[in-house]
C-alpha distance (Angstrom), angle and dihedral (degrees) to the residues before:
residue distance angle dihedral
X1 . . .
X2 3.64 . .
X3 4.42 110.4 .
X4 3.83 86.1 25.5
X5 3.61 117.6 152.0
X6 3.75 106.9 -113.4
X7 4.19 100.8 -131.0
X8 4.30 107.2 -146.4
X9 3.47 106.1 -136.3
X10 3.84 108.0 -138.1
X11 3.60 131.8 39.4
X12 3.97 122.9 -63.8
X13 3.83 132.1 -161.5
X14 3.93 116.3 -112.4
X15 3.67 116.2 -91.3
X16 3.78 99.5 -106.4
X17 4.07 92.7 52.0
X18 4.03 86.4 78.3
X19 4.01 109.6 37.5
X20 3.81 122.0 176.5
X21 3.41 126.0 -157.0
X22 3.88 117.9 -143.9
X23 4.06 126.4 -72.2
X24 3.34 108.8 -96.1
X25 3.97 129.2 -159.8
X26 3.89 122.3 -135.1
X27 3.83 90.7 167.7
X28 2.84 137.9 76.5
X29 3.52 91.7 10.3
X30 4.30 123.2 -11.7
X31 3.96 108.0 -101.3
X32 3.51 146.6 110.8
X33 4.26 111.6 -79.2
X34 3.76 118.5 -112.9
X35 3.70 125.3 -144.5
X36 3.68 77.9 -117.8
X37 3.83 132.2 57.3
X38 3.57 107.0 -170.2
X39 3.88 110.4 173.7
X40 3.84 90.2 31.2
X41 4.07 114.3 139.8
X42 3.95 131.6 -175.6
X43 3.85 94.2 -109.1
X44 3.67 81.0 58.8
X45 4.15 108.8 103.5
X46 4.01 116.0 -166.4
X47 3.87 131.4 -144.7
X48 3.84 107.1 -163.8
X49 3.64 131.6 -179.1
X50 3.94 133.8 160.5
X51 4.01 126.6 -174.8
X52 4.43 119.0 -119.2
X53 3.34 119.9 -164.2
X54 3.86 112.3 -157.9
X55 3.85 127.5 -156.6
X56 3.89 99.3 -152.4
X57 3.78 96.8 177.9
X58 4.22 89.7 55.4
X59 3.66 89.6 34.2
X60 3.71 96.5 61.1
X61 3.74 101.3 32.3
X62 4.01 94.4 50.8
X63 3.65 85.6 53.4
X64 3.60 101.9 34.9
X65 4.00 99.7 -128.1
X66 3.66 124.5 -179.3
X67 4.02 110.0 -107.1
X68 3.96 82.7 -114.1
X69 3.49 96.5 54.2
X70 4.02 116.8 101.4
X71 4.07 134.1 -156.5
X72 3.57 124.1 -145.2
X73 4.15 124.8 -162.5
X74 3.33 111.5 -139.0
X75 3.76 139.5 180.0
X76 3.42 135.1 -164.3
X77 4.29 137.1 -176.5
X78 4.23 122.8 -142.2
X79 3.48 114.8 -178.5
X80 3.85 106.5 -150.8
X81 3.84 92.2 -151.8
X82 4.16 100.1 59.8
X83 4.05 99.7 11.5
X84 3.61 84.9 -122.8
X85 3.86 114.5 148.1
X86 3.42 141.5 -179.8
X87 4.02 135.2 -168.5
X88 4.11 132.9 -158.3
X89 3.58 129.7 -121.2
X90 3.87 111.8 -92.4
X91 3.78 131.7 -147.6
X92 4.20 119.8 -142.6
X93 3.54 107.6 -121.0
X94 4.03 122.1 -159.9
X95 3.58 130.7 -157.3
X96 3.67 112.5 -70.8
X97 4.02 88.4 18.1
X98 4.27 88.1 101.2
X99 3.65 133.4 120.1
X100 4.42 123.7 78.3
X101 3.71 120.7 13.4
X102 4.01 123.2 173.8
X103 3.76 112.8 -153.1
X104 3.70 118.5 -171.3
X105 3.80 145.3 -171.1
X106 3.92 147.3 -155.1
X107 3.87 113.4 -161.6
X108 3.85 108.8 168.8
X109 3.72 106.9 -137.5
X110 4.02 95.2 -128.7
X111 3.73 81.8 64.4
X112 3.90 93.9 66.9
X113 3.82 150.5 82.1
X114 3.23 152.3 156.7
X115 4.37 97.9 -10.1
X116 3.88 136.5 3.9
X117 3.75 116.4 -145.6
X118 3.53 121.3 -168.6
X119 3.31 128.5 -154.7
X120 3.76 128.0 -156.6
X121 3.99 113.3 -168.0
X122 3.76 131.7 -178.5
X123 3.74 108.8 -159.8
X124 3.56 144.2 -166.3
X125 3.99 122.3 -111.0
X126 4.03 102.7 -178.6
X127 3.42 122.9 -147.5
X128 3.71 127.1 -150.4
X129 3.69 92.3 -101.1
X130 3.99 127.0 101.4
X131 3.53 123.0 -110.3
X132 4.11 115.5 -140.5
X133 4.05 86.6 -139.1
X134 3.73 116.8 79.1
X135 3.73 80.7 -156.7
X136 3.51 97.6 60.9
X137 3.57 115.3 121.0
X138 4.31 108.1 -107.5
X139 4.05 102.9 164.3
X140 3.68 113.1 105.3
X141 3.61 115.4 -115.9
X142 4.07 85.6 16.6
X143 4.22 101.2 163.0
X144 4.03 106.3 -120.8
X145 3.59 89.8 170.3
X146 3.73 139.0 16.6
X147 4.10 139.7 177.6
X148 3.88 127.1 -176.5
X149 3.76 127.2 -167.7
X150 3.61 115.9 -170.4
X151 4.11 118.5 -155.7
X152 3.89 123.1 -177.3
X153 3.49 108.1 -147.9
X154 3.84 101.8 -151.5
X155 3.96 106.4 -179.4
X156 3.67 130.2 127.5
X157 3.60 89.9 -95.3
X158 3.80 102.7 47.8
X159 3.72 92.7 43.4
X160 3.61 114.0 35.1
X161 3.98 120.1 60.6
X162 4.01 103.3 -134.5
X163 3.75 139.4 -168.0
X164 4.00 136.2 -178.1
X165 3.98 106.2 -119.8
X166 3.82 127.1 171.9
X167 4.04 93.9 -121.6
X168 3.82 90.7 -135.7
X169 3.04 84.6 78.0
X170 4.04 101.6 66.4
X171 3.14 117.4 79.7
X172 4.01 111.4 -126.4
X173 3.65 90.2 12.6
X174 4.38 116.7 123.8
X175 3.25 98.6 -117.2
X176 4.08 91.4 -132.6
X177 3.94 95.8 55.9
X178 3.38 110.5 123.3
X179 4.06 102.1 -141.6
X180 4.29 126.4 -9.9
X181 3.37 113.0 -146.2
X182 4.42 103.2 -139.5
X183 4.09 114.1 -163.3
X184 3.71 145.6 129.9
X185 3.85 112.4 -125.5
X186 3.76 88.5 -166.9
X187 3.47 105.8 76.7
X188 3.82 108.3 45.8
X189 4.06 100.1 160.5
X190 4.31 88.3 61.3
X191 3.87 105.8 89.5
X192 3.82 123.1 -92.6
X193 3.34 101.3 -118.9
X194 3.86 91.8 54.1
X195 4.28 89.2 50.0
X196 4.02 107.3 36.6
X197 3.84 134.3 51.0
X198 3.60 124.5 172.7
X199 3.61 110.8 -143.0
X200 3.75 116.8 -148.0
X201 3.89 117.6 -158.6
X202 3.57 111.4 -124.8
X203 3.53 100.4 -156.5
X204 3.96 86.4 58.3
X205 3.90 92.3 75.5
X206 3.80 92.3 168.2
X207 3.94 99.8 61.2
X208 4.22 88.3 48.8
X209 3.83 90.9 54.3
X210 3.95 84.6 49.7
X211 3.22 88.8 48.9
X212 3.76 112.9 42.9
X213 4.37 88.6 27.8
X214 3.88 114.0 133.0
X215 3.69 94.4 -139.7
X216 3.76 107.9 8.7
X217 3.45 129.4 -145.8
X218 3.91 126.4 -114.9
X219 4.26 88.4 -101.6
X220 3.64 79.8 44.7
X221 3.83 102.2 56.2
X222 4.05 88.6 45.0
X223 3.60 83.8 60.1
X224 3.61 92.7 54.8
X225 3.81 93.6 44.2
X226 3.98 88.1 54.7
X227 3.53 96.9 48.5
X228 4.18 91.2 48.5
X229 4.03 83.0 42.9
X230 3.77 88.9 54.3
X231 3.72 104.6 35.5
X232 4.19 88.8 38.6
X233 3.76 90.6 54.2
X234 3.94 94.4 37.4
X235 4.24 91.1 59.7
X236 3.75 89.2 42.6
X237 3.19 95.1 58.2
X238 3.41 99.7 38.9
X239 3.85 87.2 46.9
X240 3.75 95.2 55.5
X241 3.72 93.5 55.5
X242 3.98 89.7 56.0
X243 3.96 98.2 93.8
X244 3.97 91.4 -163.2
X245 4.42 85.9 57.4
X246 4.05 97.7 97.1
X247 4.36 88.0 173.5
X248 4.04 86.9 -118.5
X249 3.85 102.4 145.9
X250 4.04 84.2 -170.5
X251 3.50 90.7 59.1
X252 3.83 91.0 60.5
X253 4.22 131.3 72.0
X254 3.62 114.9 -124.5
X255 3.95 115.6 -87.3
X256 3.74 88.5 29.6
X257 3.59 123.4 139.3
X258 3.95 88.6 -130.5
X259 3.86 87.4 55.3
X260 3.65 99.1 49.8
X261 4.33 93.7 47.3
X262 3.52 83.5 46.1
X263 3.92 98.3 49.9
X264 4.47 88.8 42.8
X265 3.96 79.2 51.4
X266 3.67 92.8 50.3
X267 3.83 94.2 42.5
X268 3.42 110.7 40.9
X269 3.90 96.9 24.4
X270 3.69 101.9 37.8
X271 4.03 111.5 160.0
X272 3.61 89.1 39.2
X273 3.63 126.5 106.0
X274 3.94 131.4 -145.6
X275 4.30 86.7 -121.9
X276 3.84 87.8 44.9
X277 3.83 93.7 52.0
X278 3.34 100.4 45.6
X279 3.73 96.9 44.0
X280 4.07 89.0 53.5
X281 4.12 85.7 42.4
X282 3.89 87.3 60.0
X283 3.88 106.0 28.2
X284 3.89 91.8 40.3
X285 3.99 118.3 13.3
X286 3.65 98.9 167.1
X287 4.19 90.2 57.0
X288 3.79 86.0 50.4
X289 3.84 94.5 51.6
X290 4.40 85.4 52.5
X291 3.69 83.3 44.8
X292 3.43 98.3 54.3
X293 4.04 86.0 42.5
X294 3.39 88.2 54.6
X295 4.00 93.1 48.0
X296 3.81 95.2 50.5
X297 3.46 97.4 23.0
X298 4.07 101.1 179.3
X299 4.19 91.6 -163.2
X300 3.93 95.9 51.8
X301 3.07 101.5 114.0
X302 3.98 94.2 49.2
X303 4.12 84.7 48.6
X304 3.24 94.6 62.9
């Protein structure tokens, strides 16, 4: 039965005897991590870690666990663009062995697209000993407790397909441009990797070492602001002049073009509606250009 509440067949603990604190970065830059990763690219790796404090005593008396059993915490990263994943190492716990754990991950940035989902687990290690509750959870690995976090990563490199072209080789293309951003604005529900390409000029040597760099300069990450200032306010625009776009991220599959406009829209022009925008597009289209400025602003960080 489709929206049916999926009933866990064993006992669980409450949901305050495991409490996780938020993720946290430590690279690429120390700071707490946002359901939303705006200025994220693939040569960007990530070191994550997030804090779990564990009430044993609660744990293993709401789920009536043998004193020999043992927990472990245990996360693990899914990247919704490749279906790569990745877990962390875990520690056994025993009764009475509760209180702070640190759980940590490595997900190498080339390894990523689109979203990251992470997945916090608390799982059963059984021991040899009986429980006295035939509803005691016995499977190894059984999941008494679980978390997920969900962040869209929506830079240039997570969201836009690329490739390295000499540009005399496209037709109708100036020859000294330094990318060309190629899409179709029409047909928002087919996925984004099958209806944008960003083309990167490769007589402009300078603006692919920006781009593809492992830890980029200052120049460097102005260069990646203007490209995501360009491309963001090129799809847009070209969204908002789709009459069939209605701006519902819902009403769009994962990976879609739809769902990535509508997620830049979201992000960078929170506040604003789809009506609103496209009434100030027609009625006033040199205030939208400054608003989209504003919204993907490629000199922010030397503004401030």
């Amino acid at each position: 039965m489709s929206g049916a509440q999926k009933i866990i067949p064993f006992l669980v603990p409450p949901t305050d005897a495991v409490v996780c604190q938020p993720w946290m970065m430590k690279e690429p830059r120390q700071e707490g991590l946002a359901a939303v990763f705006p200025e994220w690219d693939s040569a960007t790796d990530l070191k994550l870690s997030r804090s779990v404090h564990l009430d044993s005593q609660r744990i293993w008396t709401s789920c009536s666990l043998a004193t020999d059993d043992r927990v472990a915490v245990i996360a693990e990263w899914t990247s919704e663009g490749t279906s790569l994943r990745g877990t962390s190492t875990s520690e056994a716990i025993g009764y009475g062995d509760g209180g702070d754990r640190t759980i940590s991950l490595q997900v190498r940035g080339g390894e990523l697209g689109q979203a990251l989902l992470l997945r916090t687990r608390l799982i059963l290690l059984p021991g040899k000993g009986k429980s006295e509750s035939r509803l005691a959870p016995r499977l190894p690995c059984s999941i008494i407790w679980k978390d997920e976090f969900r962040v869209a990563l929506e830079g240039v490199g997570s969201r836009f397909p690329m490739e390295t072209i000499d540009f005399d080789q496209l037709s109708g293309v100036p020859r000294g441009a330094s990318w060309h951003l190629s899409w179709m604005p029409h047909e928002p529900e087919l996925p984004l990797s099958a209806t944008v390409r960003l083309c990167l000029n490769s007589r402009r040597e300078s603006v692919i070492q920006a781009v593809v760099a492992q830890t980029p300069s200052a120049a460097q990450q102005t260069v990646r602001r203007v490209i995501l200032w360009d491309v963001g306010r090129r799809l847009v625009k070209g969204m908002l002049e789709n009459p069939e776009f209605k701006g519902d991220i819902g009403g769009y599959s994962p990976g879609s073009l739809g769902q990535a406009v509508t997620s830049l829209i979201e992000v960078h022009l929170h506040g604003d509606t789809v009506e609103g925008l496209r009434s100030l597009q027609k009625a006033q289209p040199d205030l939208f250009e400054t608003l989209l400025q504003s919204a993907f602003d490629p000199l922010k960080e030397e503004s401030q």
